[in-house]
C-alpha positions in Angstrom: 7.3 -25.4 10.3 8.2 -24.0 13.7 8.8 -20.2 14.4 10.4 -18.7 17.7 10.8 -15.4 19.3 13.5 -14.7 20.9 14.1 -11.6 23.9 17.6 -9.8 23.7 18.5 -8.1 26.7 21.6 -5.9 26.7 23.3 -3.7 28.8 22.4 -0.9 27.1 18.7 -1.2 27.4 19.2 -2.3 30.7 20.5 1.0 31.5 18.3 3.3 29.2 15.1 5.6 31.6 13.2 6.5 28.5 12.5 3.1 27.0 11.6 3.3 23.7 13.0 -0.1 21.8 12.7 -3.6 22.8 15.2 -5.5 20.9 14.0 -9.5 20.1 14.8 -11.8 17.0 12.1 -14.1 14.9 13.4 -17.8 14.6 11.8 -19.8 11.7 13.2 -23.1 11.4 11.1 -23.0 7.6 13.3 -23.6 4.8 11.3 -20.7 2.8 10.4 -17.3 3.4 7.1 -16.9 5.2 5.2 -13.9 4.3 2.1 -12.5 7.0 2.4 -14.4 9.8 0.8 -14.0 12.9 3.3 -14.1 16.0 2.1 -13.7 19.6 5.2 -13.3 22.2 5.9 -12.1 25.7 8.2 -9.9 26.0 10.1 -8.4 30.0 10.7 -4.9 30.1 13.1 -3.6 32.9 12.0 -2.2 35.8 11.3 1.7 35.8 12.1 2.0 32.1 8.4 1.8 31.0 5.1 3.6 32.7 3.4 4.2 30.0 2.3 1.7 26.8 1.4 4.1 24.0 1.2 3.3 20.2 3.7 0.7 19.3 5.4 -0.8 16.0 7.8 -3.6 15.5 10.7 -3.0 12.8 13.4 -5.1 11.0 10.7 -8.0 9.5 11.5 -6.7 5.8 12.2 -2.8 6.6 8.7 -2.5 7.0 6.9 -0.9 10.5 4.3 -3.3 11.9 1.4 -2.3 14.2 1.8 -4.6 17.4 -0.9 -4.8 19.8 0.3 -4.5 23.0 -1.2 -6.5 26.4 0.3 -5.6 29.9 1.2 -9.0 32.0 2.7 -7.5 34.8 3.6 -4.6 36.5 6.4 -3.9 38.8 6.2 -3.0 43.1 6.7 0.7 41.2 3.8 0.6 38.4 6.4 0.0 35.3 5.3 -2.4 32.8 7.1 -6.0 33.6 5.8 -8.2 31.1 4.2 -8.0 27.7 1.8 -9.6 25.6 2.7 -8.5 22.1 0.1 -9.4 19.2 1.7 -8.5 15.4 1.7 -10.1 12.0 5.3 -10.0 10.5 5.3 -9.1 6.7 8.3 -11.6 5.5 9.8 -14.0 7.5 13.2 -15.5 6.3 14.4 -18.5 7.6 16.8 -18.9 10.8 17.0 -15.7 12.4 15.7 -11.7 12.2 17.0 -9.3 14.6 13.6 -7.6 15.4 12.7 -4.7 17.4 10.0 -3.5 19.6 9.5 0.7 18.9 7.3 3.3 20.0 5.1 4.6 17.1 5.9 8.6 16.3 3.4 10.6 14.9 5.0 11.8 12.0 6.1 15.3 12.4 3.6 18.2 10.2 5.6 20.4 9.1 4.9 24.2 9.9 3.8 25.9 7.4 3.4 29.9 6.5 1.5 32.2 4.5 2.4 35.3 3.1 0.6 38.2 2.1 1.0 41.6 1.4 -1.1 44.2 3.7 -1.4 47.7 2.6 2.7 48.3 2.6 3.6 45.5 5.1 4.7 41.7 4.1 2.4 39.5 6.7 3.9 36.2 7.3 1.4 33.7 9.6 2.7 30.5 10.8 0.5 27.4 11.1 1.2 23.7 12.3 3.6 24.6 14.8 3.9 25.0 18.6 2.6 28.6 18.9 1.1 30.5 15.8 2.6 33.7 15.3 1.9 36.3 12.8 5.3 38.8 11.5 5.0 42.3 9.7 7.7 43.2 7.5 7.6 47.0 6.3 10.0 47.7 3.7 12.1 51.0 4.3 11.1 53.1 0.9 13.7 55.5 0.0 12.7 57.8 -2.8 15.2 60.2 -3.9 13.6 63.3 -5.8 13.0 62.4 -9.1 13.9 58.5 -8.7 11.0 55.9 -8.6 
């Protein structure tokens, strides 16, 4: 059994400032599906398009994210990341080749979320989880005509 990684460099990541994908494929010369398997790979990142090494995941082994531990080589004459050591175990690995990627992780988003409340004859709606809180009073124009209620 013999598996490979492979970089693919393109134009188009070439190109890109905010790097945020490394595209590579799996090889696996098996003639079965291989399922958790640790794969250790070096990967070049082009210069300028990466300062910073954050939280990383690596996609398209079975449609499932997997955590990849990330080891900096190299660095280039500016400080971006040249070369790097990625640690991973791929989920399912099918035989020949997987078109792979290397993606930063997002923190998935928390939604905002709001309470509301009445207040003597005000609505109070308070927003939480979101990039400033802010609190809105809605007073409701009461119109009583003589005799109506």
């Amino acid at each position: 059994m013999s598996t490979a990684v492979a970089h693919l460099q393109t134009n188009e990541t070439r190109q890109r400032r905010e790097f945020c994908e490394i595209p590579f494929e799996v090889i696996s010369q098996s003639s079965s599906m291989l399922r958790h398997v640790p794969m250790t790979t070096g990967l070049c990142v082009p210069q300028s398009a990466m300062f910073d090494c954050g939280e990383w995941v690596v996609e398209g082994l079975g449609g499932a994210h997997f955590p990849a531990q990330i080891e900096v080589l190299n660095c280039w004459s500016d400080g971006s990341v040249r070369w790097l050591l990625v640690h991973f175990v791929a989920g399912r690995v099918l035989p020949g080749r997987t078109s792979c990627a290397l993606v930063r992780y997002k923190q998935p988003h928390m939604p905002a979320t709001a309470s509301v409340r009445w207040v003597g004859a005000a609505i109070v709606v308070q927003k939480r989880n979101c990039d400033e809180e802010s609190t809105v009073r809605i007073v409701p124009e009461v119109a009583v005509a003589a005799g109506q209620r």
